[in-house]
N, CA, C and O atoms as CSV, one atom per row, in Angstrom:
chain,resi,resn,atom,element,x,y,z
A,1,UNK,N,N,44.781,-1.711,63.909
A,1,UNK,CA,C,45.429,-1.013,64.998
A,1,UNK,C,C,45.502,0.479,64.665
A,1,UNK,O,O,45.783,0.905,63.545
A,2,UNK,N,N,45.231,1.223,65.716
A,2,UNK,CA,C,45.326,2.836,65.722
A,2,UNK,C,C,46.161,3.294,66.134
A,2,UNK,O,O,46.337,3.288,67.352
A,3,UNK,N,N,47.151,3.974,65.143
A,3,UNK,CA,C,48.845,4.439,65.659
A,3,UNK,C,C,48.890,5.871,65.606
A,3,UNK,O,O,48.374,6.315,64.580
A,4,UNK,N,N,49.341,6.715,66.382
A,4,UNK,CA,C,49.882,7.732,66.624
A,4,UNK,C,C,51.238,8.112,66.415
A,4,UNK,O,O,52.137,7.401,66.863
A,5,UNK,N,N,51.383,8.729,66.042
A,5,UNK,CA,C,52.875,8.826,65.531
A,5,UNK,C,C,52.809,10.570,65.751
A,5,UNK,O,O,52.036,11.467,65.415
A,6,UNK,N,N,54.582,10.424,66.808
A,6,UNK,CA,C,54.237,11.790,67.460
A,6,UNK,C,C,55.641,12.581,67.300
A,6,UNK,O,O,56.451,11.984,68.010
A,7,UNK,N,N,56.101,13.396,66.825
A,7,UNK,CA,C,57.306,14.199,67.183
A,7,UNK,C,C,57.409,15.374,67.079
A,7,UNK,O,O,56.356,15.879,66.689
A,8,UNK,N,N,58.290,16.149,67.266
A,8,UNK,CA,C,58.491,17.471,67.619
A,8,UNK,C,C,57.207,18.899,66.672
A,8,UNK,O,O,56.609,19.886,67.099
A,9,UNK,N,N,57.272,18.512,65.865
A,9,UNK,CA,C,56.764,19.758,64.580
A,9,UNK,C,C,56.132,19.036,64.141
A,9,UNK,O,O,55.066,19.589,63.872
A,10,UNK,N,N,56.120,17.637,63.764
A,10,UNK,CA,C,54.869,17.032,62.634
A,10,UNK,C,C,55.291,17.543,61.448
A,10,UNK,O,O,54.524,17.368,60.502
A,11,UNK,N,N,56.364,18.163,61.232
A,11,UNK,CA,C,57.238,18.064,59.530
A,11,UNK,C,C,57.742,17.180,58.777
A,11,UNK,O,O,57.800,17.247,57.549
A,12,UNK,N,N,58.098,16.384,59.398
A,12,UNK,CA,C,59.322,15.713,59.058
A,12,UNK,C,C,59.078,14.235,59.696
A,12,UNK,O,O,58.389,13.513,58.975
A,13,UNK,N,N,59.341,13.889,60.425
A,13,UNK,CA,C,59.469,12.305,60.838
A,13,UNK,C,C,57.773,11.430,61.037
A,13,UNK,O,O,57.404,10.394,60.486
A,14,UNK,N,N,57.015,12.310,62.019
A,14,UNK,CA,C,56.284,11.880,62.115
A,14,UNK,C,C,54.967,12.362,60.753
A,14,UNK,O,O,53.762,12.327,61.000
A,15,UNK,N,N,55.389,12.670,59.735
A,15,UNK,CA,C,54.483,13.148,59.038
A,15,UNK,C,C,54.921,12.001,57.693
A,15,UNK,O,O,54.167,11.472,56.877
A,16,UNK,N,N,56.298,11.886,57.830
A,16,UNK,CA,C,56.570,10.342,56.849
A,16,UNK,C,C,56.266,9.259,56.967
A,16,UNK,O,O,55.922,8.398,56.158
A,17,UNK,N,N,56.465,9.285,58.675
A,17,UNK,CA,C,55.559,7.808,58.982
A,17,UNK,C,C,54.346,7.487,59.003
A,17,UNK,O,O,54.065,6.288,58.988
A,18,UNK,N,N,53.030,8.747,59.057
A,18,UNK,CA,C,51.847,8.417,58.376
A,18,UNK,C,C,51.857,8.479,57.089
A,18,UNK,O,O,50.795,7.899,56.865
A,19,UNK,N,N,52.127,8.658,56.426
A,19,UNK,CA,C,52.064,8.304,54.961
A,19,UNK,C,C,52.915,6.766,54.628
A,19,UNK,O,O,52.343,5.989,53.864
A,20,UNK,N,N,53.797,6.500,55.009
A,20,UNK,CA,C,54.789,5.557,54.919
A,20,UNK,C,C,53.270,4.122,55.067
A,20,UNK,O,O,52.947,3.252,54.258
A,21,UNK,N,N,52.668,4.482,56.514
A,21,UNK,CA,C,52.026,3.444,57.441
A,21,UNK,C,C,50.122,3.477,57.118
A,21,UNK,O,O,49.346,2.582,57.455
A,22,UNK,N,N,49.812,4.563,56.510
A,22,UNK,CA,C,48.567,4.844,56.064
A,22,UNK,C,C,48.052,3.593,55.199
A,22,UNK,O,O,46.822,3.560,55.149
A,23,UNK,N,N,48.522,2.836,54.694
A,23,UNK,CA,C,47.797,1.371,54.174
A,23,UNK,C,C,47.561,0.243,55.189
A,23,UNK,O,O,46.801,-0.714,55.043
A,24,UNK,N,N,48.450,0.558,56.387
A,24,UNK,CA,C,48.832,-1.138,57.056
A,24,UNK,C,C,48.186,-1.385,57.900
A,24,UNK,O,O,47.798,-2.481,58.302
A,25,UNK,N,N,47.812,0.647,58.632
A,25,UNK,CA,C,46.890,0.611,60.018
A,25,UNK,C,C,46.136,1.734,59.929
A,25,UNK,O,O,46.115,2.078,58.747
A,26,UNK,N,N,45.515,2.462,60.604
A,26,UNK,CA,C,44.671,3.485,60.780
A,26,UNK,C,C,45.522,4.615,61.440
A,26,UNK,O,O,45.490,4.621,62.671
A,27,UNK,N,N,46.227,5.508,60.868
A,27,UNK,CA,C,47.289,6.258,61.104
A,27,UNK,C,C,47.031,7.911,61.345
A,27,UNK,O,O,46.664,8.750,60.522
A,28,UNK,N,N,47.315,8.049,62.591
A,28,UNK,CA,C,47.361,10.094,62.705
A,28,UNK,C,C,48.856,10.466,62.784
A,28,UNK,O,O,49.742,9.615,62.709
A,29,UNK,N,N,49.115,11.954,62.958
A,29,UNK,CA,C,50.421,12.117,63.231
A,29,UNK,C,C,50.219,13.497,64.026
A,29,UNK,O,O,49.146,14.050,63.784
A,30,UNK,N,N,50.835,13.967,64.681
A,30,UNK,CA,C,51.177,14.808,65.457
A,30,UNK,C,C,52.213,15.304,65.880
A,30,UNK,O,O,53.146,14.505,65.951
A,31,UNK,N,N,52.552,16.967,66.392
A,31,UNK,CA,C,53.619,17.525,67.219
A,31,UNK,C,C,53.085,17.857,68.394
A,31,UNK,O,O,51.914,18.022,68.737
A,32,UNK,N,N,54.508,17.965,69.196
A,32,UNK,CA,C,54.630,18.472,70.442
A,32,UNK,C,C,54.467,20.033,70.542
A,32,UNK,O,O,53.608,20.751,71.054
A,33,UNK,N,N,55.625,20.273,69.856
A,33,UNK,CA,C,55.609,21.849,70.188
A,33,UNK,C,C,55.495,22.932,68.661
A,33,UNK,O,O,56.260,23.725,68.113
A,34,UNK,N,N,54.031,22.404,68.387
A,34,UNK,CA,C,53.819,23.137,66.976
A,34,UNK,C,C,52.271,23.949,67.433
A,34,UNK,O,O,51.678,24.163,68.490
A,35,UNK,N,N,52.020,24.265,65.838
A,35,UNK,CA,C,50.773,25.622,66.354
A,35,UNK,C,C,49.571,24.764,66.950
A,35,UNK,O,O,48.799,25.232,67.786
A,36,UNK,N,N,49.459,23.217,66.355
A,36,UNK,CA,C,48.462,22.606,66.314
A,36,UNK,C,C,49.076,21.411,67.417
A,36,UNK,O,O,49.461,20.394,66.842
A,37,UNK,N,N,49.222,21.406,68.997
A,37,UNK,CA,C,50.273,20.363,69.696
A,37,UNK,C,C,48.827,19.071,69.362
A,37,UNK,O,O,47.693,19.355,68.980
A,38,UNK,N,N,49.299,17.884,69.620
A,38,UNK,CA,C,48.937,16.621,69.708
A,38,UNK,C,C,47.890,17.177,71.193
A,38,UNK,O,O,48.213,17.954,72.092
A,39,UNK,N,N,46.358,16.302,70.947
A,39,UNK,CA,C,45.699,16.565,71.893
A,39,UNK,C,C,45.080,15.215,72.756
A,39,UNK,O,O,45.548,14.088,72.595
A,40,UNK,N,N,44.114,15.472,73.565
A,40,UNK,CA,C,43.784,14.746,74.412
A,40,UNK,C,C,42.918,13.489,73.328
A,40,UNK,O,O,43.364,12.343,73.285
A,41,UNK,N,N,41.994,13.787,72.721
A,41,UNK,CA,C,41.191,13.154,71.886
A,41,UNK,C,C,42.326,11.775,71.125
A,41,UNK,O,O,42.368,10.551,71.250
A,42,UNK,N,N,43.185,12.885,70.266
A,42,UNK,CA,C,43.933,11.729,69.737
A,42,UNK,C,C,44.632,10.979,70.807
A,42,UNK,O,O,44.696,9.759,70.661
A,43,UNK,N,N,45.157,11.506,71.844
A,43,UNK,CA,C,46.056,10.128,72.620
A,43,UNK,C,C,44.536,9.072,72.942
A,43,UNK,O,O,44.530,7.858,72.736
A,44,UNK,N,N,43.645,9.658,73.337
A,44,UNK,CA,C,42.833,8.664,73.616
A,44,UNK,C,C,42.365,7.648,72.310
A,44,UNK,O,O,42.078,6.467,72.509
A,45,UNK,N,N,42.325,8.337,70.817
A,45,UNK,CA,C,42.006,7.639,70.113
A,45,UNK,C,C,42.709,6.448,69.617
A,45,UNK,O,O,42.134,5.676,68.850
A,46,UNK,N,N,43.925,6.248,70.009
A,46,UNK,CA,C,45.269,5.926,69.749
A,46,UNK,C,C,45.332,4.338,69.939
A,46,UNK,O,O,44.865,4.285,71.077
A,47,UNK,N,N,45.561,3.179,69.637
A,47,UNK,CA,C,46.129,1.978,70.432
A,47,UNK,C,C,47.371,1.983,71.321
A,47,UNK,O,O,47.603,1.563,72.455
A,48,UNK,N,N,48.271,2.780,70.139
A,48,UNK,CA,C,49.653,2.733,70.300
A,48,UNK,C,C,50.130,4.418,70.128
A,48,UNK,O,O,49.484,5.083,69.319
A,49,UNK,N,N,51.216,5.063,70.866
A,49,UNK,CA,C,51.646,6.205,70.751
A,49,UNK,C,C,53.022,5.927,70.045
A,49,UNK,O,O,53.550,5.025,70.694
A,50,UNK,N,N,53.648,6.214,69.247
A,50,UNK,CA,C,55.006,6.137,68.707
A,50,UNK,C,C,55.661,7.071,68.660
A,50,UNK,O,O,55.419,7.644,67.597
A,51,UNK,N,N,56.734,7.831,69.493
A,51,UNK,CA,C,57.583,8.952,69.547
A,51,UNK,C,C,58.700,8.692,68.564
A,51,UNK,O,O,58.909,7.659,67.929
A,52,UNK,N,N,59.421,9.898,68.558
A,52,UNK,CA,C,60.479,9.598,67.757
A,52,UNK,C,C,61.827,9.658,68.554
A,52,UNK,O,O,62.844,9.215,68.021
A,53,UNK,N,N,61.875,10.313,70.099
A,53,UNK,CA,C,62.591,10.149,70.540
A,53,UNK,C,C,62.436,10.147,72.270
A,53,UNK,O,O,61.782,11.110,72.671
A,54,UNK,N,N,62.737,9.586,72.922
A,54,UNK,CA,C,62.586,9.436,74.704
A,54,UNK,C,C,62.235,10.796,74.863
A,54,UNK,O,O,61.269,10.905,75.619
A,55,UNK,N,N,62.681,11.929,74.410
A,55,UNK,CA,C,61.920,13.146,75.033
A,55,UNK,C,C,60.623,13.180,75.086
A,55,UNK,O,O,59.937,12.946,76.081
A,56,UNK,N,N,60.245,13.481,73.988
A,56,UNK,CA,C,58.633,13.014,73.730
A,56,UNK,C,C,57.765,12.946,74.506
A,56,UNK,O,O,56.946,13.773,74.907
A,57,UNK,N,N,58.071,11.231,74.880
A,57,UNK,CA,C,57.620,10.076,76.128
A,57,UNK,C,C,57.524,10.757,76.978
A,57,UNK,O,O,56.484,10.820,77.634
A,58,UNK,N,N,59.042,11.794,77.340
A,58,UNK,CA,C,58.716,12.185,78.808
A,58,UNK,C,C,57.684,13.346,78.785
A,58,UNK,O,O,56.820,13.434,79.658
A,59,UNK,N,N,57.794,14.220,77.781
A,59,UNK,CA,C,56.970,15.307,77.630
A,59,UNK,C,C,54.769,15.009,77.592
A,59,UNK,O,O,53.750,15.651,77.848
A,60,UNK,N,N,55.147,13.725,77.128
A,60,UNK,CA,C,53.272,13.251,76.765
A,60,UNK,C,C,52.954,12.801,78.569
A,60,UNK,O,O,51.819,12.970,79.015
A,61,UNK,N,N,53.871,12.342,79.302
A,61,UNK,CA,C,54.012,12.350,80.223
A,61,UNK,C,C,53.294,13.151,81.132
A,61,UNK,O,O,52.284,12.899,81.790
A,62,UNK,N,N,54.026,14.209,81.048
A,62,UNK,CA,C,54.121,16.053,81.672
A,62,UNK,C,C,52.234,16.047,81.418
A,62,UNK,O,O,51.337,16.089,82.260
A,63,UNK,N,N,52.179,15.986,80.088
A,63,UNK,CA,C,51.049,16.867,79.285
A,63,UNK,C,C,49.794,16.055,79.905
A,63,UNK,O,O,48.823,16.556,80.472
A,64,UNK,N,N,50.014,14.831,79.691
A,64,UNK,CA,C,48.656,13.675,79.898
A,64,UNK,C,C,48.975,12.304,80.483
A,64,UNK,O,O,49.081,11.156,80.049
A,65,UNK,N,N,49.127,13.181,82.139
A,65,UNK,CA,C,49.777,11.578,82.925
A,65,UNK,C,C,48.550,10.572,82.813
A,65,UNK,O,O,48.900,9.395,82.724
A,66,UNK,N,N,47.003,10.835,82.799
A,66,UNK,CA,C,46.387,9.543,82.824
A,66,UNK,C,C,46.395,8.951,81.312
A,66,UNK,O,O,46.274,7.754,81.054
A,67,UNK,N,N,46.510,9.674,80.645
A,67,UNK,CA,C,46.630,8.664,79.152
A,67,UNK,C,C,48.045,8.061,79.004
A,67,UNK,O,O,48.241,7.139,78.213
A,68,UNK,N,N,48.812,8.467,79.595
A,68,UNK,CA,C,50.089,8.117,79.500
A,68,UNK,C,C,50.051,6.727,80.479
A,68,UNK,O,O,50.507,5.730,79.919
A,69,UNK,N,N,49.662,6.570,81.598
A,69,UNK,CA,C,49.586,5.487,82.107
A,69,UNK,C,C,48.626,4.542,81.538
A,69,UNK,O,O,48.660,3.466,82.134
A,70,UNK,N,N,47.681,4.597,80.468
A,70,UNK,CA,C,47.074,3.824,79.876
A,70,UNK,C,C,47.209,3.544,78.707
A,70,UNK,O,O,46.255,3.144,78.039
A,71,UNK,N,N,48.309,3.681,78.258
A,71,UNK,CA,C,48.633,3.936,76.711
A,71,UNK,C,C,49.672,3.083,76.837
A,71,UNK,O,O,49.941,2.626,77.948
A,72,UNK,N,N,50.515,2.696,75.554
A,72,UNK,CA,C,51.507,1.782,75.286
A,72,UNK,C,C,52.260,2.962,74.200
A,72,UNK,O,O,51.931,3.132,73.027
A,73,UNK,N,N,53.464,3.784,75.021
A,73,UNK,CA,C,54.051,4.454,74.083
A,73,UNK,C,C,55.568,3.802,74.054
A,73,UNK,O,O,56.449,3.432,74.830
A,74,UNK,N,N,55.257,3.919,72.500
A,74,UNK,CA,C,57.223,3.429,72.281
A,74,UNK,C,C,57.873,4.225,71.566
A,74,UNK,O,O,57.209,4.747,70.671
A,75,UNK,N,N,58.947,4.514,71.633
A,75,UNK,CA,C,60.464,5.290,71.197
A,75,UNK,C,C,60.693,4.506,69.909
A,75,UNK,O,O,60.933,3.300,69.855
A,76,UNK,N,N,60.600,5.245,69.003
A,76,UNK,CA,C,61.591,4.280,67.577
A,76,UNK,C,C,63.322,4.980,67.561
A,76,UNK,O,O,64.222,4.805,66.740
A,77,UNK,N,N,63.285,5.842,68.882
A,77,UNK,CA,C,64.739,6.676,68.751
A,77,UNK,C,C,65.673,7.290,67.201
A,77,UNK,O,O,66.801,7.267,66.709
A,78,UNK,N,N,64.754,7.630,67.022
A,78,UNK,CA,C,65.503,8.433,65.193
A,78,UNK,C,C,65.292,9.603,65.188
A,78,UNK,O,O,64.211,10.112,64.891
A,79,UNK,N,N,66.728,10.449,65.659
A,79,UNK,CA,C,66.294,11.638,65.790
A,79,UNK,C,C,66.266,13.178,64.658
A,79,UNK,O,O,66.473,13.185,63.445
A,80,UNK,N,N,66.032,14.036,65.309
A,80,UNK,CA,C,65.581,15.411,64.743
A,80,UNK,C,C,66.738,15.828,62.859
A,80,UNK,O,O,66.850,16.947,62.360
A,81,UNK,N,N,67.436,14.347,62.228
A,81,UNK,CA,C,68.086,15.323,61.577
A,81,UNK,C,C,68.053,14.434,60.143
A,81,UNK,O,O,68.918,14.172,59.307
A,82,UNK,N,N,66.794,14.142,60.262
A,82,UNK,CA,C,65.657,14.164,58.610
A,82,UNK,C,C,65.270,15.138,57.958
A,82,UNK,O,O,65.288,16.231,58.523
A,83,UNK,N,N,64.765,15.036,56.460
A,83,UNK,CA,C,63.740,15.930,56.258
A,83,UNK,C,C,62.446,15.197,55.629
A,83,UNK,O,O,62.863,14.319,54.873
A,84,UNK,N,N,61.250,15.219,55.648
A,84,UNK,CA,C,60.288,14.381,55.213
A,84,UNK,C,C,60.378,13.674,53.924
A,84,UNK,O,O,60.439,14.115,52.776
A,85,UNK,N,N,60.373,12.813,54.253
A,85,UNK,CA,C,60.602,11.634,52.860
A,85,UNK,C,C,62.179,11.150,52.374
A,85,UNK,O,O,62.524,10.314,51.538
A,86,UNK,N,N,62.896,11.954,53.179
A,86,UNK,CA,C,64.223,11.567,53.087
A,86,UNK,C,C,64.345,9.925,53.132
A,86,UNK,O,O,63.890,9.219,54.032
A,87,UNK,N,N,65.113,9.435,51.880
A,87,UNK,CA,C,65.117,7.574,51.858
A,87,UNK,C,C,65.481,6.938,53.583
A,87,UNK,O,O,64.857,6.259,54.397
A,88,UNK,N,N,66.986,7.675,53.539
A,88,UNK,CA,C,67.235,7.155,54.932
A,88,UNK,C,C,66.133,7.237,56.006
A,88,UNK,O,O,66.071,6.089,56.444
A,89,UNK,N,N,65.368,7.879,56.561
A,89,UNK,CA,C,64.262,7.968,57.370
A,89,UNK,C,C,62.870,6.908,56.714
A,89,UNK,O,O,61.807,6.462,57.146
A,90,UNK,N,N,63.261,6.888,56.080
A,90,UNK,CA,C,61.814,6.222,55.406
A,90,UNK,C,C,62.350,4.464,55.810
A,90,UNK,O,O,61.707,3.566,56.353
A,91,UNK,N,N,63.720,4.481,55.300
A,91,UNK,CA,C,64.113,3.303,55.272
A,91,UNK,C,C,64.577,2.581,57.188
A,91,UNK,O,O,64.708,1.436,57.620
A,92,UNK,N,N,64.718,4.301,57.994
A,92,UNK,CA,C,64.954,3.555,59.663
A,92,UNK,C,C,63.073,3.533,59.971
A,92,UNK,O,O,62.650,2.758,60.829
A,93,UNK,N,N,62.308,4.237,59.365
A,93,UNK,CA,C,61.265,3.983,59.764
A,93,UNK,C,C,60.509,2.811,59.643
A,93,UNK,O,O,59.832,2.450,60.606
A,94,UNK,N,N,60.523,2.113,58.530
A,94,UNK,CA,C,60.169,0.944,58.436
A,94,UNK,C,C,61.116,0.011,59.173
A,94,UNK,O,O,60.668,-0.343,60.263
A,95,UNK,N,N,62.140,-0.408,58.901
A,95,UNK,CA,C,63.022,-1.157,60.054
A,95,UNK,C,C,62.203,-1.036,61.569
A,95,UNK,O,O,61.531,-1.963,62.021
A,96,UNK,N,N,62.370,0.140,62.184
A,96,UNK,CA,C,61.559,0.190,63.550
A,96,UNK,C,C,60.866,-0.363,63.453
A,96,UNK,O,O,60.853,-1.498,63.930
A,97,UNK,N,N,59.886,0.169,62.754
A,97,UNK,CA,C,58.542,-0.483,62.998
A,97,UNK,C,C,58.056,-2.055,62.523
A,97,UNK,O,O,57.144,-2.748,62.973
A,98,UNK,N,N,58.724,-2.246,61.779
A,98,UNK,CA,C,58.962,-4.062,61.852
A,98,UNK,C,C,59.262,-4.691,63.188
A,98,UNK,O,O,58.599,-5.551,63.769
A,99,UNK,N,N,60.352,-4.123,63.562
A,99,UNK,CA,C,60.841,-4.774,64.896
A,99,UNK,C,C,59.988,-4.283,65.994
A,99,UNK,O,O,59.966,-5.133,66.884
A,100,UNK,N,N,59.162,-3.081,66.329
A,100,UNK,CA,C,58.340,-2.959,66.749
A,100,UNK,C,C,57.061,-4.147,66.534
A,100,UNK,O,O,57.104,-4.971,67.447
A,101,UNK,N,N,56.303,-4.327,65.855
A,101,UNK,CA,C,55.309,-5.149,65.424
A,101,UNK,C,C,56.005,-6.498,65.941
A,101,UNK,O,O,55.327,-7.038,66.816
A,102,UNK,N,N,56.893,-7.010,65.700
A,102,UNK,CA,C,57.555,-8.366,65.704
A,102,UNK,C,C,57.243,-8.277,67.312
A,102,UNK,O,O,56.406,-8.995,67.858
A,103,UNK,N,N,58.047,-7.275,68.005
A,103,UNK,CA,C,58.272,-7.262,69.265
A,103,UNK,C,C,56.888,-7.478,70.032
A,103,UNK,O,O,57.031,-8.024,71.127
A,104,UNK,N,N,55.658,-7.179,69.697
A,104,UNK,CA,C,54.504,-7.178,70.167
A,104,UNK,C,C,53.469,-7.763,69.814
A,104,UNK,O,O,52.283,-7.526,70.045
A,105,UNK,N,N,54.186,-8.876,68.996
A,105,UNK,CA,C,53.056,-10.119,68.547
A,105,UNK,C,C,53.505,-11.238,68.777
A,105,UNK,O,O,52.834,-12.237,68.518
C-alpha cells in the first residue's frame, strides 16, 4: 500500500510517520503550507492520503477536488503540538494507524 502522509510543514508529524511507517508500506510525506506544498503527482501516486488534522482534508479539498474525490483520505486527528520523533507522537502515531488498518481490513 502507498501512503501519504500529509501535514502542515512536513517537520514534525508527518515526517515521523514516514520514517515510523517506511518498513510496513511504501511511504511519502508532505506539507501544506511549506516551500515544497504536497503536489498533484503524489496525491495521485498515493492509495491512501493521511492528514494529521480535519483541516488538511478540507484544504487538499480546496487544492485538488478531483483527487480528492478519488482518494480515500483519513484524519489520524493529532495535532500541531509535537516535535519530530517526540515518544508521545510516535507512540499516538502508531496507535492511529493500527486502528486505521484494522478499520479497513
Amino acid at each position: 500500500m502507498k501512503v501519504l502522509f500529509v501535514c502542515n510543514q512536513n517537520r514534525h508529524r508527518s515526517k515521523t510517520a514516514e520514517d515510523i511507517f517506511k518498513n510496513k508500506f511504501e511511504v511519502k510525506s508532505a506539507g501544506l503550507y511549506n516551500e515544497n506544498p504536497v503536489t498533484i503527482s503524489q496525491m495521485e501516486w498515493a492509495d491512501i492520503i493521511v492528514v494529521m488534522e480535519d483541516s488538511q482534508r478540507s484544504e487538499i479539498a480546496k487544492r485538488f477536488p478531483k483527487q480528492y474525490m478519488q482518494k480515500q483520505i483519513v484524519s489520524l486527528d493529532i495535532p500541531d503540538i509535537y516535535s519530530y520523533g517526540q515518544p508521545e507522537l510516535v507512540s499516538l502515531l502508531k496507535s492511529r494507524m493500527n486502528n486505521l488498518i484494522l478499520a479497513t481490513h
